[in-house]
C-alpha positions as CSV (number, residue, x, y, z in Angstrom):
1,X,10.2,114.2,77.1
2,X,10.2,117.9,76.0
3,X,11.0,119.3,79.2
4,X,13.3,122.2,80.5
5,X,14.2,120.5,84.1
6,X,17.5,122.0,84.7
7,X,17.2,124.3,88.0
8,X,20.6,125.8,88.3
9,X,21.4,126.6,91.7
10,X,23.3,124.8,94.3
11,X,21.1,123.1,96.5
12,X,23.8,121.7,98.4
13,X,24.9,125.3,99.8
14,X,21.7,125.6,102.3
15,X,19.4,122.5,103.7
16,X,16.3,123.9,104.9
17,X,13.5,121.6,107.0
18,X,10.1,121.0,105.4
19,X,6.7,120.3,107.0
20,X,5.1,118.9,103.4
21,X,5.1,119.4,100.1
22,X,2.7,121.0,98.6
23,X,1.1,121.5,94.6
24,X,-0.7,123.5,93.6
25,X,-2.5,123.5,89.6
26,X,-4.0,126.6,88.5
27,X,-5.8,127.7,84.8
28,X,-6.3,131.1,84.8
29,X,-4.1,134.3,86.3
30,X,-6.7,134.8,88.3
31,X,-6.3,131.9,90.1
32,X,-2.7,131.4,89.9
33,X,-2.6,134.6,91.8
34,X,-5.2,134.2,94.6
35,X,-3.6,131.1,95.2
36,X,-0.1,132.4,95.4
37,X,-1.1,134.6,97.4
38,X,-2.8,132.1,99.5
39,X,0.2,130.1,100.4
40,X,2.5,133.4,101.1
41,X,2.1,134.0,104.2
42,X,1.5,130.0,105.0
43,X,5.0,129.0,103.1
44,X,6.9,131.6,105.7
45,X,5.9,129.9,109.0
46,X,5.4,126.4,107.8
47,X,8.4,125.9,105.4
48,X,7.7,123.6,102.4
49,X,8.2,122.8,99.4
50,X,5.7,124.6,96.9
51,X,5.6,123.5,93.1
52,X,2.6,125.6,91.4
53,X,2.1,124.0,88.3
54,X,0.7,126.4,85.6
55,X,-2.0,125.3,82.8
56,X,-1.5,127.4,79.3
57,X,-4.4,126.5,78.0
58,X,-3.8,128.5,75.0
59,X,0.3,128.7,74.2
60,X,2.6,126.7,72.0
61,X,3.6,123.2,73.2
62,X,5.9,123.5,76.3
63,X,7.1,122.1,79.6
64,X,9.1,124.6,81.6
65,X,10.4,124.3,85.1
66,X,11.4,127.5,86.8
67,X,12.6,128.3,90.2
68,X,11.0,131.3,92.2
69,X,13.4,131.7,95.2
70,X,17.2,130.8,95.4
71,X,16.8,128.1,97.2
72,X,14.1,126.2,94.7
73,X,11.7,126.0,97.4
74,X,8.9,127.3,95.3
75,X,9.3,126.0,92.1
76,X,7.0,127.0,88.9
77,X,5.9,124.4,86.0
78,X,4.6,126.4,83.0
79,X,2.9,123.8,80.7
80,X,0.8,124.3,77.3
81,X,-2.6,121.7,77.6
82,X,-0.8,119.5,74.7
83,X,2.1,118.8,77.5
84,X,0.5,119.0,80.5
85,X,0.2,114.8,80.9
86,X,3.9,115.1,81.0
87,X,3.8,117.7,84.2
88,X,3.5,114.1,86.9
89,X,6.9,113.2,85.7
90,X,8.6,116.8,86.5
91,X,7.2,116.6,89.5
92,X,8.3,113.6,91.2
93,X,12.0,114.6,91.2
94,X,11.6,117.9,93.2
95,X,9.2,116.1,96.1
96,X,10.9,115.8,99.4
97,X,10.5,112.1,100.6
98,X,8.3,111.0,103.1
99,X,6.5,113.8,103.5
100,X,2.7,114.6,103.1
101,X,1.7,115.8,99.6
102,X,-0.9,118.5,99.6
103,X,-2.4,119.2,96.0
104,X,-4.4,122.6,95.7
105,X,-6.2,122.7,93.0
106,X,-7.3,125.8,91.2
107,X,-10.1,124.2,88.5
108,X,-13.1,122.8,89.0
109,X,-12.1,119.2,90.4
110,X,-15.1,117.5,89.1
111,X,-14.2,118.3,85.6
112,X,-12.0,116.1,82.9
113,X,-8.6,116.7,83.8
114,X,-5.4,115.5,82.2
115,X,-3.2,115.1,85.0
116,X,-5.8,115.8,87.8
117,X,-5.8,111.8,88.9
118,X,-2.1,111.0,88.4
119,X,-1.8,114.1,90.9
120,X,-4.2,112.7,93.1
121,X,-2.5,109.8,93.2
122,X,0.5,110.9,94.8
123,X,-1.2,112.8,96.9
124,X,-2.0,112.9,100.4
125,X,-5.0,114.8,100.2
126,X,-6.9,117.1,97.6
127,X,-8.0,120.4,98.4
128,X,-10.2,122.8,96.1
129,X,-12.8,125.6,95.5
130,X,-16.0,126.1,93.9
131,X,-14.6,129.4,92.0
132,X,-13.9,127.6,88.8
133,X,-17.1,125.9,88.7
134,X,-19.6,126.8,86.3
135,X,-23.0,125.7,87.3
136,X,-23.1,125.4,91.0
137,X,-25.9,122.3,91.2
138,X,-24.2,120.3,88.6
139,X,-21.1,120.4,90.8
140,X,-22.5,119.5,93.9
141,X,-23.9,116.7,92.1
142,X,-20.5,115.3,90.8
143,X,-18.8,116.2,94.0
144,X,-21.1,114.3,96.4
145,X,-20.3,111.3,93.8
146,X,-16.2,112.1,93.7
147,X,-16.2,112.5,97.4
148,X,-17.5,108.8,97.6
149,X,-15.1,107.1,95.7
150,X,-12.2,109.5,96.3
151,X,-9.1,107.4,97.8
152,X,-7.6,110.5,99.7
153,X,-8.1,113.1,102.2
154,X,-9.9,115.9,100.6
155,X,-10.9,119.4,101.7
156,X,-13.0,122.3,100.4
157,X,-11.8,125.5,101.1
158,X,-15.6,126.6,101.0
159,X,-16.9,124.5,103.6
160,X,-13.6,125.0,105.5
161,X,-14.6,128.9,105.2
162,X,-17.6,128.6,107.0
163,X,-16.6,126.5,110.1
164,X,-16.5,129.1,112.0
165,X,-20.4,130.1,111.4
166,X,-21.4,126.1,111.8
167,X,-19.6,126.4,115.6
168,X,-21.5,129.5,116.1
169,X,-24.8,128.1,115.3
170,X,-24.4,125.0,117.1
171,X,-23.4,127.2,120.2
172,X,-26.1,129.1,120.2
173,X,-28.8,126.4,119.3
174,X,-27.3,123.5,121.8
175,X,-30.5,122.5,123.9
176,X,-33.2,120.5,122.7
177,X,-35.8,123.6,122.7
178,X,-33.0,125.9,121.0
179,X,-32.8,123.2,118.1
180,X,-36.6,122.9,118.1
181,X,-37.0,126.4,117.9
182,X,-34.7,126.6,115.1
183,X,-36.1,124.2,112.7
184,X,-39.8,125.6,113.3
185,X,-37.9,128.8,111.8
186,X,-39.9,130.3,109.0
187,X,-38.0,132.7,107.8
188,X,-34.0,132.5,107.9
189,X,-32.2,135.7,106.4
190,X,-28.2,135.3,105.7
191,X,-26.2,138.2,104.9
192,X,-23.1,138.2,102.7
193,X,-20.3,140.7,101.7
194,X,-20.2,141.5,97.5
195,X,-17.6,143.5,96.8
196,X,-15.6,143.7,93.5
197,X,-12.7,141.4,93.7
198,X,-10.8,140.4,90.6
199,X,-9.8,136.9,92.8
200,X,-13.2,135.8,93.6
201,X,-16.5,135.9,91.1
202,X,-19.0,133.7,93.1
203,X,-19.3,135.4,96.6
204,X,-22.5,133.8,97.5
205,X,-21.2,130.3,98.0
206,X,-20.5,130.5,101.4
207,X,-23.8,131.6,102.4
208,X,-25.3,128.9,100.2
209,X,-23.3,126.2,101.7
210,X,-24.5,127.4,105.4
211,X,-28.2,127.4,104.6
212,X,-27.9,124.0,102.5
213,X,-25.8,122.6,106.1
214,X,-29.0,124.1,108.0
215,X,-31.5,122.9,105.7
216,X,-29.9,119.3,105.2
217,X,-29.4,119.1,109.1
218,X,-32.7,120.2,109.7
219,X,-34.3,117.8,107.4
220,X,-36.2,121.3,105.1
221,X,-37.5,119.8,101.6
222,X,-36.9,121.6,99.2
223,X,-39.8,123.3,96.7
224,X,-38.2,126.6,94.7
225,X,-35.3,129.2,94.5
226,X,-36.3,132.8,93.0
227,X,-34.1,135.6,92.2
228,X,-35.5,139.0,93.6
229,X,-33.8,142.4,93.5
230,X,-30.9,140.5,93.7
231,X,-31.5,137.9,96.7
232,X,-31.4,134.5,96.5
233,X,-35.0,133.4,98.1
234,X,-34.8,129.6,98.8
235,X,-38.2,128.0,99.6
236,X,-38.4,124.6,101.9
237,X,-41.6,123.6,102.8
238,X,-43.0,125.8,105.4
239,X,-40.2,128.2,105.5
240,X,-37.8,130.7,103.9
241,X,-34.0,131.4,103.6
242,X,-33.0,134.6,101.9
243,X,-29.8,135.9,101.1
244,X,-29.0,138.8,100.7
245,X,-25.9,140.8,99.1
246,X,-24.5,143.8,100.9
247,X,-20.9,145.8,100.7
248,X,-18.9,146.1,103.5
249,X,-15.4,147.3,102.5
250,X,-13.5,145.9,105.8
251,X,-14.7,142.4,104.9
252,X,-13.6,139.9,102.6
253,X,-15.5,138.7,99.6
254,X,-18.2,136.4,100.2
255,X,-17.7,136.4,104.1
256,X,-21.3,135.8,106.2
257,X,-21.9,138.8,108.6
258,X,-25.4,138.7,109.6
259,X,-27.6,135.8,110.5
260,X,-31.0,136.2,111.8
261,X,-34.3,133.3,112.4
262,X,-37.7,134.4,113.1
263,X,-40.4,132.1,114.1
264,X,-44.3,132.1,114.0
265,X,-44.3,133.5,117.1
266,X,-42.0,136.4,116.2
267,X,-38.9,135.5,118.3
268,X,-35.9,136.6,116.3
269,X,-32.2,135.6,117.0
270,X,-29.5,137.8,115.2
271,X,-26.6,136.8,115.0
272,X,-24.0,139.6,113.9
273,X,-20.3,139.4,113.3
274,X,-18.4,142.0,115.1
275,X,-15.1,141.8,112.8
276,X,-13.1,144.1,114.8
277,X,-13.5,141.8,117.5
278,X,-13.5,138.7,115.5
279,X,-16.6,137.9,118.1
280,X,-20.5,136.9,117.2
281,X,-23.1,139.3,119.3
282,X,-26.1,137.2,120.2
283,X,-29.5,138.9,120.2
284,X,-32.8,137.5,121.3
285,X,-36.2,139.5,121.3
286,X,-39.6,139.7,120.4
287,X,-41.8,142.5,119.7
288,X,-42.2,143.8,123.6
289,X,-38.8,141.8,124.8
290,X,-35.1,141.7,124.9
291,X,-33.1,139.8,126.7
292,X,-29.4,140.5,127.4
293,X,-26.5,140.3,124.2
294,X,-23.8,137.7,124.6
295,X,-20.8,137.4,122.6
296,X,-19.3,134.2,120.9
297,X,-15.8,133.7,119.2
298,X,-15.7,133.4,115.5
299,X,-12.9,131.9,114.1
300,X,-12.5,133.2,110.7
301,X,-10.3,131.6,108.4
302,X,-7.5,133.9,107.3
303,X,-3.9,132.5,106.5
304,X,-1.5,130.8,108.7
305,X,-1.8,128.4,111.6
306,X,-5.8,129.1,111.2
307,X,-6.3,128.0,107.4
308,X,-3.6,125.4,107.7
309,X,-5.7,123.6,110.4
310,X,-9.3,124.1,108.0
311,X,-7.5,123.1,104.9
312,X,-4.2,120.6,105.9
313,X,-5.6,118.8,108.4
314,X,-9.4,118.8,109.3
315,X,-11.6,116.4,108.0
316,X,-15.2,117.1,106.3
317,X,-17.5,115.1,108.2
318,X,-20.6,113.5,107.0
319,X,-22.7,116.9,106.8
320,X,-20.3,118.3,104.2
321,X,-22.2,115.3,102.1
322,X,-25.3,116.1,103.4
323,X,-25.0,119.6,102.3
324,X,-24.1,118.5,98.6
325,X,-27.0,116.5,98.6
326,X,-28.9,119.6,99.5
327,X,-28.0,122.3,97.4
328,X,-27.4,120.1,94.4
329,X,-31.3,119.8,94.4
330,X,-31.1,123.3,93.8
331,X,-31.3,124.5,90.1
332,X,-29.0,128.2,91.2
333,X,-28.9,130.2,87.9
334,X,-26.1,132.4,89.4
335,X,-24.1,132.2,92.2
């Protein structure tokens, strides 16, 4: 095995406590930093042990192991494509037992892989992105298939990004009439930050996850999806959902900050993020009423103890499916 393994500190010097393991596969610098940083702030309360395997997809034939930190905590495997079925193997030694295995992966899981189901295998459970995928339908489409025959936890930090917004929304729309109301909705309108970000290239997946979770929930068929002036105009049968791009600097990329429904009879609810607040203000009116705003708490997932809940341990219920099912009948050009 061509394989530089040799660490060269002593370990024996200082024992440190783990919570898990965790792996993380990345492709591109891009990723391989918006992942690192990621896990930053999550590695310093939570102490683990982090090997971030490292794809050359274009370098000579290699398989290097490297520590990052004294104490070979974080470890880094730098592998060319030609060696990158040997990667499993360099692994296994540096896992602490009998503790969970988280695998992070930083490609598009639905493509061919190498090493991406030997991983999986020794894994506990598989979390991933949509920011390496390239066509957003065709992924849906081998997701909602993956996700059924998948043998391990999984988690997508996409869905996980909007829980917050699905609490909201089923706060606000609890009662029978509220949910009524809602799906007799003809025109939904999301708002999205876009903002120039050299981690993240496809800011409008969150806010097309949420109005595919609406639209599945609410049982909407769809009929079209049009570009204009650079909104993404969704058409169901009977009703509208636009997104629409705006910049707001304090925000991160992609994060949903406006939600509003209108209905036939011209009652509007807007619901806008407060981010300094990190509440939801409610608003309700029609054309000669108001009634009086009320605040909800958004939780927005960040780092520490918040994303390690979203991504380590929650589980994506059966409406992450259904919301696969619904915007993978959705050709997106661009996303």
């Amino acid at each position: 095995m061509a394989a530089l393994i040799r660490v060269g500190v002593n370990m024996e010097k200082e024992i440190k406590g783990h919570l898990f393991n965790l792996i993380i596969y990345t492709a591109e610098k891009r990723r391989a930093d918006y992942f690192e940083q990621m896990v930053h702030s999550l590695i310093e309360k939570f102490p683990s042990r982090v090997i971030h395997i490292r794809c050359d997809k274009g370098g000579t034939s290699h398989v290097k192991l490297e520590p990052c930190d004294h104490r070979c905590e974080h470890m880094t495997i730098s592998s060319s494509l030609e060696k990158i079925d040997e990667v499993p193997f360099v692994i296994l030694p540096h896992l602490v037992p009998d503790l969970p295995i988280y695998l992070l992966w930083g490609d598009d899981p639905t493509a061919e892989n190498p090493i991406l189901s030997a991983l999986e295998k020794l894994s506990t459970r598989l979390i991933f992105d949509t920011e390496s995928a390239v066509n957003l339908q065709a992924f849906a489409q081998k997701m909602l298939n993956k996700v059924e025959t998948l043998n391990i936890e999984f988690m997508d930090i996409s869905w996980a990004e909007i829980a917050g917004w699905r609490d909201v929304i089923s706060q606000v729309f609890l009662t029978r009439n509220q949910l009524n109301y809602l799906r007799q909705c003809n025109t939904i309108h999301i708002k999205y930050n876009q903002l120039n970000d050299d981690f993240i290239q496809h800011d409008t997946v969150q806010a097309i996850y949420l109005q595919g979770w609406l639209a599945a929930q609410l049982e909407w068929k769809f009929n079209q999806v049009k570009e204009i002036d650079g909104e993404h105009h969704i058409f169901y049968e009977g009703r509208k959902v636009v997104l629409t791009p705006q910049k707001r600097a304090t925000l991160n990329p992609g994060l949903i900050f406006e939600i509003s429904c209108i209905n036939d009879e011209k009652l509007k609810t807007t619901l806008t993020f407060a981010d300094k607040q990190s509440k939801v203000m409610v608003y309700i009116s029609t054309p000669d009423h108001c009634e009086v705003p009320y605040s909800l708490q958004l939780q927005v997932m960040q780092t520490g103890a918040t994303a390690m809940k979203e991504m380590f341990y929650f589980r994506p219920s059966h409406h992450y499916r259904n919301m696969l099912n619904a915007i993978g009948q959705i050709p997106w050009e661009s996303f």
